[in-house]
C-alpha positions as semicolon CSV with decimal commas, in nm:
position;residue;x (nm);y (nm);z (nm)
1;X;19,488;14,644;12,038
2;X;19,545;14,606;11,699
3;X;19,607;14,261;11,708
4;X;19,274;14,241;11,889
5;X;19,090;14,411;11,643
6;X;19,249;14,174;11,360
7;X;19,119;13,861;11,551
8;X;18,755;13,967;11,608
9;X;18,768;14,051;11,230
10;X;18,867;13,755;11,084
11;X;18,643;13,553;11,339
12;X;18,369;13,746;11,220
13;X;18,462;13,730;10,836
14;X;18,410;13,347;10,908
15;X;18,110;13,369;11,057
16;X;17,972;13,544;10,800
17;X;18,120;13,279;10,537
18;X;17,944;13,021;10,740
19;X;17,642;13,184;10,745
20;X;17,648;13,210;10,387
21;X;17,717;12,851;10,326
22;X;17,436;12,775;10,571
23;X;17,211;12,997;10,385
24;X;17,303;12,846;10,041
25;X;17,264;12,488;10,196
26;X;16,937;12,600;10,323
27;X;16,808;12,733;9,992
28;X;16,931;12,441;9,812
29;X;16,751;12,183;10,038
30;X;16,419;12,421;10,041
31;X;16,462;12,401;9,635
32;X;16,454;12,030;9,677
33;X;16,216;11,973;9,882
34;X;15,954;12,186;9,717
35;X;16,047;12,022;9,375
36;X;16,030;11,654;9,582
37;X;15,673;11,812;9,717
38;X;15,565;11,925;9,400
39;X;15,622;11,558;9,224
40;X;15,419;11,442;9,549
41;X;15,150;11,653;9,487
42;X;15,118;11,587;9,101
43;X;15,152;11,247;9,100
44;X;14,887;11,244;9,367
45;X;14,653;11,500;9,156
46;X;14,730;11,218;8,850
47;X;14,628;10,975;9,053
48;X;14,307;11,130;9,181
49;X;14,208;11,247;8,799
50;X;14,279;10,902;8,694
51;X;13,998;10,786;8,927
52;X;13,749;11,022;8,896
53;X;13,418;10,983;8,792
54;X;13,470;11,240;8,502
55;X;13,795;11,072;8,401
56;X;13,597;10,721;8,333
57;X;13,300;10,888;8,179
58;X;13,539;11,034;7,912
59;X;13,682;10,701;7,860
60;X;13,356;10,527;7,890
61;X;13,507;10,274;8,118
62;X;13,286;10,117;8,315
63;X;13,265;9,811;8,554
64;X;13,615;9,768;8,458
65;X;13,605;9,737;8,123
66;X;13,593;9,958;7,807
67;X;13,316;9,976;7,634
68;X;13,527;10,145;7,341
69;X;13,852;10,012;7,234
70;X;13,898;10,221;6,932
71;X;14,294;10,303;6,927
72;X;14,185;10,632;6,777
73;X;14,037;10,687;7,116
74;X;14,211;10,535;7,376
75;X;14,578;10,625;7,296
76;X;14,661;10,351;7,530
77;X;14,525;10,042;7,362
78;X;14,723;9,755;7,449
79;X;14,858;9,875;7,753
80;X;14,506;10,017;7,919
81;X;14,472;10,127;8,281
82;X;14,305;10,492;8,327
83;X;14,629;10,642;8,462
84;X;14,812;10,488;8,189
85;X;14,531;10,697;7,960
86;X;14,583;10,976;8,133
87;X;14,948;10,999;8,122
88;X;14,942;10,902;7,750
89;X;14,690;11,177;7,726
90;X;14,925;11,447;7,878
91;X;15,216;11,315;7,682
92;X;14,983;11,389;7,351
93;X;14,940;11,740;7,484
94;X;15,298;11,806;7,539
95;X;15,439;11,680;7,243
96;X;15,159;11,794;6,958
97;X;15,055;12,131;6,966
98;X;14,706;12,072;6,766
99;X;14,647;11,776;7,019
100;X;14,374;11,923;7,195
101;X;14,168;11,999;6,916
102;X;14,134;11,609;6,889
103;X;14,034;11,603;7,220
104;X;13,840;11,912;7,356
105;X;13,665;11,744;7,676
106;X;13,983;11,588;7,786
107;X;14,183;11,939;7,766
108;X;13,895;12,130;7,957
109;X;13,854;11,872;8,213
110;X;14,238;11,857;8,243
111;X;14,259;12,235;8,250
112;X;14,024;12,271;8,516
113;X;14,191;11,991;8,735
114;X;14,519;12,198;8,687
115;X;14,714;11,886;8,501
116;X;14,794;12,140;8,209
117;X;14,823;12,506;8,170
118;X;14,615;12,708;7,966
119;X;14,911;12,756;7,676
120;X;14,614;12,661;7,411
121;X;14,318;12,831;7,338
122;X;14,046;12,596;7,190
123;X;13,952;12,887;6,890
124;X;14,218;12,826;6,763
125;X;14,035;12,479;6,590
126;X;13,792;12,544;6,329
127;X;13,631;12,198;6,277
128;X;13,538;12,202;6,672
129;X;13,487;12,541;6,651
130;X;13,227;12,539;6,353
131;X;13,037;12,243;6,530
132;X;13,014;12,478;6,806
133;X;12,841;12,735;6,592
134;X;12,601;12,469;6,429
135;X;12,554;12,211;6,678
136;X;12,517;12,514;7,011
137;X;12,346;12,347;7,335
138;X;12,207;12,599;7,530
139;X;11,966;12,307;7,639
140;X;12,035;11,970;7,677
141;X;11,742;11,663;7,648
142;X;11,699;11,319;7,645
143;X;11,484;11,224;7,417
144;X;11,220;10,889;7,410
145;X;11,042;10,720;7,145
146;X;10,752;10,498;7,246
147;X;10,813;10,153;7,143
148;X;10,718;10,007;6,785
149;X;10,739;9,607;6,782
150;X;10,696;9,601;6,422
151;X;11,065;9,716;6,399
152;X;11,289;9,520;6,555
153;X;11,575;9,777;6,685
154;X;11,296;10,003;6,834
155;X;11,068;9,679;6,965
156;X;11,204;9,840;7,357
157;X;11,131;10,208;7,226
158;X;11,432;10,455;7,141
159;X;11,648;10,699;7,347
160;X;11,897;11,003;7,209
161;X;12,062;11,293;7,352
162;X;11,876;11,602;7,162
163;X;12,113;11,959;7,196
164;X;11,928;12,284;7,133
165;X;12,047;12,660;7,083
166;X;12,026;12,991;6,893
167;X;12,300;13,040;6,633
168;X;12,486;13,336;6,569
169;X;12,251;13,434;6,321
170;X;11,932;13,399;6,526
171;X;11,852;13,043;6,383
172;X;11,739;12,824;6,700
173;X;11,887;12,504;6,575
174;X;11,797;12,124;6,724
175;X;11,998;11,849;6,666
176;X;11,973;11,466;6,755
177;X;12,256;11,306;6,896
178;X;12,213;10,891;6,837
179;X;12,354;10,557;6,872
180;X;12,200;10,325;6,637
181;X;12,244;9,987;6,386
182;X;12,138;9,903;6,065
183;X;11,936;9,598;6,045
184;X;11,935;9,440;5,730
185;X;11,766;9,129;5,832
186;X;11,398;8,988;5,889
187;X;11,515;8,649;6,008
188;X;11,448;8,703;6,378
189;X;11,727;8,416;6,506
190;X;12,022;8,616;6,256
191;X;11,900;8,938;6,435
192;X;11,969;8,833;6,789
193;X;12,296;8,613;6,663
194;X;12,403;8,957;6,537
195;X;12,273;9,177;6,782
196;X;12,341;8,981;7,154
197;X;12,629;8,751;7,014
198;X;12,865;8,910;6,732
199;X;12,762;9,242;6,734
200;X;12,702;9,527;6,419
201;X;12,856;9,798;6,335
202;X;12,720;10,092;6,538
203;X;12,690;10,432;6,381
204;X;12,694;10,736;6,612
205;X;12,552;11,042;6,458
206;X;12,477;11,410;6,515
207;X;12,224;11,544;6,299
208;X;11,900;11,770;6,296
209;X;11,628;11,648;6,523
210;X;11,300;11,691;6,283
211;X;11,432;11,445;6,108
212;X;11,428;11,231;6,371
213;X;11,069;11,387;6,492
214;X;10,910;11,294;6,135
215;X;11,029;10,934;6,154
216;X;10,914;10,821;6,504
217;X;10,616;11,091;6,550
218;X;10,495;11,101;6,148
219;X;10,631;10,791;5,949
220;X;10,563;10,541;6,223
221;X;10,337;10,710;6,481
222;X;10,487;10,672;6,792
223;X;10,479;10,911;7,049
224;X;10,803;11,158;7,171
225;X;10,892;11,255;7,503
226;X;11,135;11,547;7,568
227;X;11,328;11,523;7,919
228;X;11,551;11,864;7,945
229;X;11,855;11,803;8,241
230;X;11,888;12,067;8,438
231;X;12,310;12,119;8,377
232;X;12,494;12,441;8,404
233;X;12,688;12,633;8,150
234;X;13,022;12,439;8,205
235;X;12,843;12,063;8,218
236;X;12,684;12,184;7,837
237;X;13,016;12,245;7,720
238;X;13,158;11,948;7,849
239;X;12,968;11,724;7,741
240;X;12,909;11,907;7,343
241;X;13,306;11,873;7,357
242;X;13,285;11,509;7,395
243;X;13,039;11,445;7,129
244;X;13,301;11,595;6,891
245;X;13,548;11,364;7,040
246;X;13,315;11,103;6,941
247;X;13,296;11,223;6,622
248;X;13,446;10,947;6,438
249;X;13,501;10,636;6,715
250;X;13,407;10,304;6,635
251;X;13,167;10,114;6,804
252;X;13,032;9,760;6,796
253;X;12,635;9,779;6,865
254;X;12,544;9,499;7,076
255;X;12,133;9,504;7,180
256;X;12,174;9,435;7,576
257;X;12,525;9,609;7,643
258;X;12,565;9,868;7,360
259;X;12,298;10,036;7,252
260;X;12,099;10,382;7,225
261;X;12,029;10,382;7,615
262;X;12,369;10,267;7,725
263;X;12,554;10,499;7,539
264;X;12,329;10,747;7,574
265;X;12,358;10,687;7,991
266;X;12,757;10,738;7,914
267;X;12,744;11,047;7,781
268;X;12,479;11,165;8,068
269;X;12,741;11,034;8,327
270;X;12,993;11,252;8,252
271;X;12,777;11,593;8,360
272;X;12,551;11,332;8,627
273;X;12,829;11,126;8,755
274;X;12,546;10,977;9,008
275;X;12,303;10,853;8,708
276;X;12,248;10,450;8,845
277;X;12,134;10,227;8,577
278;X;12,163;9,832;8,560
279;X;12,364;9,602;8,341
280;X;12,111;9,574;8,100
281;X;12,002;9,949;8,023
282;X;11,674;9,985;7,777
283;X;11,548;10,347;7,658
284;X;11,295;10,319;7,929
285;X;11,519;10,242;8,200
286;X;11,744;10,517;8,092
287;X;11,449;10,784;8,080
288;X;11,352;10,609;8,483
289;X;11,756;10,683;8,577
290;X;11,736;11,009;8,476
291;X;11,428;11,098;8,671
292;X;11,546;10,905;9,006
293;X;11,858;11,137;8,940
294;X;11,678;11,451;9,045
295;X;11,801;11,637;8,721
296;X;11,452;11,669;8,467
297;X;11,429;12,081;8,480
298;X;11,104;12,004;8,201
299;X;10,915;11,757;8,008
300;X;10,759;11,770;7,704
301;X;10,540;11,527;7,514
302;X;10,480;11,536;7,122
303;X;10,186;11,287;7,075
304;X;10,118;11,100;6,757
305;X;9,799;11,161;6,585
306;X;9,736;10,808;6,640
307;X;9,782;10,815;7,002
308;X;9,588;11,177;7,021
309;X;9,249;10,987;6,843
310;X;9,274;10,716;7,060
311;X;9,344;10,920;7,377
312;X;9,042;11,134;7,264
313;X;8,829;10,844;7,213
314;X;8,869;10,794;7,614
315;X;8,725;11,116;7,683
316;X;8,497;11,243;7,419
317;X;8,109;11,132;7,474
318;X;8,026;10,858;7,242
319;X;7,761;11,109;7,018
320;X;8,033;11,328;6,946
321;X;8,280;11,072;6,824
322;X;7,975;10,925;6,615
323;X;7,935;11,308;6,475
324;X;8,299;11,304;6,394
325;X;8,301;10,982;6,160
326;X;8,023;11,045;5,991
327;X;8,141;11,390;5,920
328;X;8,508;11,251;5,796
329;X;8,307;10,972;5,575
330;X;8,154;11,203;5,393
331;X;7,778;11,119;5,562
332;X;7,778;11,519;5,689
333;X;7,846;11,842;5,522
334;X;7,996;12,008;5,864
335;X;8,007;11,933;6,181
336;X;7,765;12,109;6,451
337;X;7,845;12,395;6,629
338;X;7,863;12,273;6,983
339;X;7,967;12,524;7,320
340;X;8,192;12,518;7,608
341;X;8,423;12,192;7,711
342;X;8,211;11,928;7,489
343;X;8,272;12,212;7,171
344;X;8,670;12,209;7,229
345;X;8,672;11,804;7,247
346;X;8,495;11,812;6,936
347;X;8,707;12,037;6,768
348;X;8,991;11,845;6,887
349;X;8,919;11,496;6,797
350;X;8,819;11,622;6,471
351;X;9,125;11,768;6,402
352;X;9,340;11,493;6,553
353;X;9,161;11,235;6,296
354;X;9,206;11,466;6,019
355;X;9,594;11,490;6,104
356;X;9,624;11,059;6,115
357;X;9,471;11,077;5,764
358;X;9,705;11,342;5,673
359;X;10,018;11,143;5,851
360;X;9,959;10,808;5,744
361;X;9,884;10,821;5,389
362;X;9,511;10,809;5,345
363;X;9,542;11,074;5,145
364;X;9,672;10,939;4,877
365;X;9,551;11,107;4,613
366;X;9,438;11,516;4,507
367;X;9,078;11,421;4,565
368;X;9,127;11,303;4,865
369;X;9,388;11,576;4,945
370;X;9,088;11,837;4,847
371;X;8,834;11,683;5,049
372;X;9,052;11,669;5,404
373;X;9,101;12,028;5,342
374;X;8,773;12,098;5,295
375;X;8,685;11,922;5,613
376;X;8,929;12,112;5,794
377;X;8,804;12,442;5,685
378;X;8,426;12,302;5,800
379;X;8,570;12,215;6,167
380;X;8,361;12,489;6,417
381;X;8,565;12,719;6,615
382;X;8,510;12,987;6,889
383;X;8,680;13,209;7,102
384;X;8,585;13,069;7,378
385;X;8,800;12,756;7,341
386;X;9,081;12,901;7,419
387;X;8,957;12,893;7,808
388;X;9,051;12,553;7,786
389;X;9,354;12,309;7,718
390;X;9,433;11,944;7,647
391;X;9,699;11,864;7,867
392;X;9,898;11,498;7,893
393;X;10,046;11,534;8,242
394;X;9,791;11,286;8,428
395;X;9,782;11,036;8,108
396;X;9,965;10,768;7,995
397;X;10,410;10,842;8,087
398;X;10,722;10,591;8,046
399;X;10,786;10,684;8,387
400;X;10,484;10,492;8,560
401;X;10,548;10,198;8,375
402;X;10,704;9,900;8,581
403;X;11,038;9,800;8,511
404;X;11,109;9,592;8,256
405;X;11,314;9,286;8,394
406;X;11,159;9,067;8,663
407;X;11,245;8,748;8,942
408;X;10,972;8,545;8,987
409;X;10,947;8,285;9,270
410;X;10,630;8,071;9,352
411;X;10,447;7,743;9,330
412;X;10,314;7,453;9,108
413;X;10,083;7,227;9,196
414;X;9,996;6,938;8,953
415;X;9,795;6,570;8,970
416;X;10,123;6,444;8,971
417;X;10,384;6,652;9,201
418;X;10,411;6,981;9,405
419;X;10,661;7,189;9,218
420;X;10,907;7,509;9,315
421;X;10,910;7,729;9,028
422;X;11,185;8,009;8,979
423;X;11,141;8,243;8,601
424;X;11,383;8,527;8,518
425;X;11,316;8,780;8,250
426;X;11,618;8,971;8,163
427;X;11,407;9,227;8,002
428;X;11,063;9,341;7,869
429;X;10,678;9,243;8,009
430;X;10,380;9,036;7,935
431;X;10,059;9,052;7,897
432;X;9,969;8,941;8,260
433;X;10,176;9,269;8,377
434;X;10,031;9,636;8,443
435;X;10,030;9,793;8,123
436;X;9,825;10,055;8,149
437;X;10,093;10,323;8,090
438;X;10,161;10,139;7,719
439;X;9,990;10,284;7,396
440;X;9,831;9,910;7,340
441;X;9,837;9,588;7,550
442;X;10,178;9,435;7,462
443;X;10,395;9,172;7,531
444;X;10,787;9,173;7,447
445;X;10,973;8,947;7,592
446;X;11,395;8,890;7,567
447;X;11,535;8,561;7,742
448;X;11,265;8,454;7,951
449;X;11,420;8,177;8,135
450;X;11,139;7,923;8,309
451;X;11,235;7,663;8,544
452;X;10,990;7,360;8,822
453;X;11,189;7,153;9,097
454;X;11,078;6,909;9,244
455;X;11,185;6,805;9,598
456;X;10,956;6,505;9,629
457;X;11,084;6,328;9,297
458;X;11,413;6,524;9,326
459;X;11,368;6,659;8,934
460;X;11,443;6,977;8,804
461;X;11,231;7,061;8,452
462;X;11,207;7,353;8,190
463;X;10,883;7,507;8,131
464;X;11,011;7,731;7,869
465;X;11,319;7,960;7,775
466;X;11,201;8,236;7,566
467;X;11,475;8,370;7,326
468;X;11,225;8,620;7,212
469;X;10,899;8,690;7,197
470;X;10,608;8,973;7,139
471;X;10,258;8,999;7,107
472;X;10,048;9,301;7,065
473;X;9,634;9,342;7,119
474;X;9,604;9,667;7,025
475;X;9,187;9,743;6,990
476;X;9,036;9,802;6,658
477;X;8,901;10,130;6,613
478;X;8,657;10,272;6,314
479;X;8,906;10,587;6,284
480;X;9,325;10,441;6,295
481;X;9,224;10,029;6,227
482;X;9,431;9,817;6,453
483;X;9,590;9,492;6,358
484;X;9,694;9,228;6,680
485;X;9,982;8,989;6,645
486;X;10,185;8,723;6,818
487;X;10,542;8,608;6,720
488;X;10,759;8,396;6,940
489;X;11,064;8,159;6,929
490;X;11,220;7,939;7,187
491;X;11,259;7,628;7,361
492;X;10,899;7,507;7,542
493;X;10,780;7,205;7,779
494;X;10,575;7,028;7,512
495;X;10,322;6,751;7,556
496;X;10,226;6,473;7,331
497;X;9,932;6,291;7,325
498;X;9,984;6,090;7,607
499;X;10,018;6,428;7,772
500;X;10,415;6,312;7,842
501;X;10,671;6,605;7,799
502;X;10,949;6,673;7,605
503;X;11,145;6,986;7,531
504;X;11,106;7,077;7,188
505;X;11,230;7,409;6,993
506;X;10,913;7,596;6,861
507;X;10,869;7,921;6,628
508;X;10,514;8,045;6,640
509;X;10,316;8,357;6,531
510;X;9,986;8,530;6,395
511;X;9,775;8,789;6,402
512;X;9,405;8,877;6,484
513;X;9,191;9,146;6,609
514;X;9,122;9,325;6,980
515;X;8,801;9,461;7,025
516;X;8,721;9,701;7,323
517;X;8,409;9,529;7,489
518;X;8,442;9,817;7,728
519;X;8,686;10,078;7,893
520;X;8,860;9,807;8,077
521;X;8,734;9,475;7,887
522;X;8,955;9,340;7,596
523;X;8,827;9,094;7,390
524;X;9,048;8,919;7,111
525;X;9,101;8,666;6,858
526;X;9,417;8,524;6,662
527;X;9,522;8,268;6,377
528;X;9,846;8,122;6,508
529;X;10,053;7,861;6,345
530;X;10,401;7,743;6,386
531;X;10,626;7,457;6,398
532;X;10,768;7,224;6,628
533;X;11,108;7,029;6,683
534;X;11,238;6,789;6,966
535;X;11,426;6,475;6,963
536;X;11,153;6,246;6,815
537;X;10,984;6,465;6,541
538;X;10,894;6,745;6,387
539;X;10,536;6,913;6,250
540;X;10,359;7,163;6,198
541;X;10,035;7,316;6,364
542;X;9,734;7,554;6,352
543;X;9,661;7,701;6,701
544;X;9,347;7,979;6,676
545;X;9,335;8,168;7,040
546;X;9,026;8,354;7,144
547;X;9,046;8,571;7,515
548;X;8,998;8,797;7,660
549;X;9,147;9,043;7,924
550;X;9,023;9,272;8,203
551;X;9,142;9,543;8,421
552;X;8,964;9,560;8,765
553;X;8,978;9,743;9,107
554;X;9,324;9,791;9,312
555;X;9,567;9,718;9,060
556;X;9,395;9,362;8,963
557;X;9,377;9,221;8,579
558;X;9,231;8,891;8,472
559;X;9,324;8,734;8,148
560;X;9,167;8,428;8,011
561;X;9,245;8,251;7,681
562;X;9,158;7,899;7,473
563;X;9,419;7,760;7,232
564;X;9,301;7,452;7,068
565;X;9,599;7,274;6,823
566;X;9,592;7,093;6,528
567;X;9,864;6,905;6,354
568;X;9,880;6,585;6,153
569;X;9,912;6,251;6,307
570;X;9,817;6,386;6,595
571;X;9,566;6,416;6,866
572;X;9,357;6,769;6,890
573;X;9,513;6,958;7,239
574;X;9,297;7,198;7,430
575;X;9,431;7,422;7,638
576;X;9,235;7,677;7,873
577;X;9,421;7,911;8,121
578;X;9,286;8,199;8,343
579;X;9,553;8,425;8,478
580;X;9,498;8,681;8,780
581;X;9,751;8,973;8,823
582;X;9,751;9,188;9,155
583;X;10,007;9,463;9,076
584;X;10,209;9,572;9,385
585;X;10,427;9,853;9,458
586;X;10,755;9,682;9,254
587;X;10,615;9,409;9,228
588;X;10,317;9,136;9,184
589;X;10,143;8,852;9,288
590;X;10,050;8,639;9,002
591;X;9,777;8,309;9,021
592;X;9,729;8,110;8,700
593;X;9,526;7,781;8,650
594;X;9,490;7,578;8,376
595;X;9,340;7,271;8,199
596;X;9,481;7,080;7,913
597;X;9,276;6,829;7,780
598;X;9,349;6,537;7,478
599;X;9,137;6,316;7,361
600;X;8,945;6,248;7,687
601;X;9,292;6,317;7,931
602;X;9,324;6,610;8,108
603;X;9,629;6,770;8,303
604;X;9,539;7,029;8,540
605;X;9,788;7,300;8,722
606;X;9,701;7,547;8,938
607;X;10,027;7,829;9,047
608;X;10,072;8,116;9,238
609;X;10,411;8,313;9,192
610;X;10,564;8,634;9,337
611;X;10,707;8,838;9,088
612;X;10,965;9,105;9,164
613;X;11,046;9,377;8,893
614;X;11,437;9,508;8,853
């Protein structure tokens, strides 16, 4: 028995040991396997962070490519790929304990996707942390000035990022935040060489938005449009994290790849990942993205006085605007006292002209200064005013306007061929477009590209390539003045005086005066000059241009115009063209003819194109 007893013992003392080995064996393997499932799942969570939508926005990478290369940035310059960033990025973390404070968006974007653990706390860095407290964003805008071609960095309008918030001490502070050049240039071919082909330095800046407001709105009377984006709490702080990231990057400006609107559409993507905007991104397009992106919680509009006199002018009976200048000239000691709706328009446009004096400069001197506040005292008010309200939402909006890059496809007929024709306008508008929604009738115009075939006589020909070009028939008015102009330079089908053509490089401008022969009749006249260059000579020219252009029924506009030319040695051209515009819903269907006539020979074309805007 005993014997017995000592067998099932020791069987049983090695079954245990067994079991114990198993156990340990089974522990062991369960350690490794969770470790081998843990490196599955992070290098599968890098990989996915890597890719993500946020990940590139923070990067600005973009159609494969980045459109910053600072090394002070993007730790991984000269070995770039965004996982290579990222890891780089994690390294950084890991190994330098202030790290994050150099980066802010990355570590809260990295935090949230559980890459890092929360072992920092981002108070703990007092130059982010004192932007925070000057710089809050409880609201978060795009902002849009109108365009001014005068200037030639704002000739497609202007777009920033405005952030908005109450500081610790009650003080609602608004700050700009803006991607710009300097321009220190007035030779329009160094501009775009500079601009399109070598690039400037860009600046970008955070700073307080009146400034900003008294430029555009005061200085140079263009209109302001506020777009607020509807974003949560954690999207605000995202994306005022990154601007402190940005702080101090380098940045080439470049005018069709890397400027305001594009940078200002990379910061938007990184809290509106689904913002769609085209290669070529102008303020306006940026301002259209943003609406198509469902994410505009308000709008606001901050006229100019300018615009406000001229908007008036549209709606106030003619008596009362005649009241109003002879009251500003002097010619009446007050202005009548005048009920209901017709007594608010009056008090309005009186007080809008008396602002554009105040604005501009008129009042130059402490006379005048004394006599505008005088007038202002004399303007009529009356309880009952308040009843009523001047609102913008129906009038004039960047977001009606068509886009501003265009296909056109059509036909040329000629006394001597049929011709294909094919134009593409990689950005801006003319004058035989829509622009209703514009302050004035303009015309800007950047690489407008021109092109006839032929089948029958199997040639292909250039009717023009634009490198730039703008033109602006804004009316003259008794109260603001109005000056028109025309400026353009590029290559252009040219014929001589055996109405043969050549291509020849030309530089022409002017200006002139608009005169409103009605509400939707234009009438104008410039003094244009310029120059000439092809293979065989060179000259110079006078070309005067009278027209005139009119907006009719369903969308239609007619614009006709006579250029005679003068030069030496040569024959006098005339040139008459009538152009009829039928806008479309994106797009337009555009008829020209025309008659060119030199010393007793005449070449006639008549056209009809399809244009498509993009």
């Amino acid at each position: 028995m005993q014997c017995g007893l000592t067998t099932i013992t020791l069987q049983s003392a090695v079954s245990n040991l067994r079991m114990k080995r198993l156990l340990k064996g089974s522990l062991l393997a369960s350690f490794f396997l969770c470790m081998a499932a843990n490196a599955i799942d992070q290098k599968t969570l890098v990989q996915d962070v890597s890719a993500s939508p946020v990940w590139q926005a923070l990067l600005h990478y973009k159609k494969d490519q980045l459109a910053v290369d600072d090394p002070k940035f993007i730790l991984s310059s000269g070995n770039f790929s965004l996982r290579n960033e990222l890891n780089a990025t994690l390294e950084l973390f890991a190994t330098e304990s202030v790290a994050y404070c150099r980066f802010p968006a990355r570590y809260i974007y990295l935090l949230k996707r559980g890459l890092i653990k929360p072992e920092q706390n981002l108070s703990a860095c007092q130059g982010y942390q004192e932007f925070l407290r000057r710089a809050p964003a409880d609201e978060i805008s795009v902002v849009y000035a109108s365009e001014n071609l005068v200037n030639p960095s704002s000739m497609m309008g202007h777009a920033m990022l405005a952030i908005e918030g109450v500081r610790e001490d009650g003080f609602r502070a608004r700050h700009s935040v803006s991607f710009f050049t300097e321009l220190d240039s007035i030779n329009p071919l160094k501009v775009i060489w500079e601009t399109i082909i070598e690039g400037k330095p860009g600046f970008f800046l955070v700073k307080p938005l009146r400034a900003h407001f008294e430029f555009y709105n005061l200085a140079e009377q263009r209109n302001v449009w506020r777009y607020e984006l509807d974003l949560d709490e954690g999207q605000r702080t995202l994306l005022q994290a990154h601007l402190w990231e940005l702080r101090s990057v380098n940045m080439d400006y470049f005018f069709h790849t890397q400027n305001c609107a594009t940078v200002s559409a990379d910061l938007i993507r990184l809290v509106i990942p689904q913002l769609e905007t085209s290669d070529w991104v102008t303020p306006i397009d940026l301002v259209k993205a943003v609406n198509r992106s469902g994410k505009i919680k308000s709008i606001e509009i901050t006229p100019a006085a300018k615009w406000r006199v001229r908007m008036l002018e549209d709606t106030v009976p003619q008596e009362f605007q005649d009241v109003v200048y002879q009251w500003q000239q002097g010619e009446m000691d007050k202005l009548p006292q005048v009920s209901g709706k017709d007594g608010f328009l009056l008090r309005e446009m009186a007080n809008a002209v008396l602002d554009y004096r105040e604005q501009t400069g008129t009042d130059d001197t402490e006379k005048s200064r004394k006599k505008t506040a005088a007038l202002r005292q004399s303007i009529p008010d009356s309880p009952e005013f308040s009843d009523y309200e001047l609102t913008l939402d129906n009038y004039r909006s960047p977001l009606k306007t068509p886009e501003d890059a265009h296909y056109s496809f059509g036909y040329q007929r000629t006394e001597k061929s049929d011709w294909l024709s094919l134009q593409w306008l990689a950005v801006g508008h003319g004058i035989e477009d829509d622009n209703r929604q514009y302050f004035a009738e303009n015309e800007l115009k950047l690489f407008d590209l021109s092109l006839r075939a032929s089948p029958q006589h199997e040639a292909l020909r250039l009717n023009h390539l634009q490198l730039y070009s703008a033109r602006s028939l804004t009316p003259w008015d008794r109260f603001t003045g109005g000056v028109s102009g025309d400026f353009r330079v590029g290559f252009y089908s040219l014929a001589d005086d055996n109405l043969q053509r050549q291509t020849a490089f030309n530089i022409h401008g002017g200006a002139g005066i608009t005169l409103a022969a009605s509400a939707d009749l234009r009438v104008y006249a410039l003094l244009n000059g310029g120059w000439y260059r092809n293979n065989d000579a060179d000259f110079l020219y006078a070309e005067p241009e009278v027209g005139a252009y009119l907006y009719e029924v369903f969308g239609m506009k007619s614009w006709l115009r006579y250029q005679p030319r003068f030069a030496p040695d040569r024959k006098v051209q005339q040139q008459l063209t009538l152009t009829h515009s039928i806008a479309l819903e994106g797009s337009a269907l555009i008829a020209e003819v025309s008659r060119l006539a030199v010393d007793g020979k005449y070449e006639h074309a008549a056209s009809v194109n399809w244009r498509w805007y993009f």
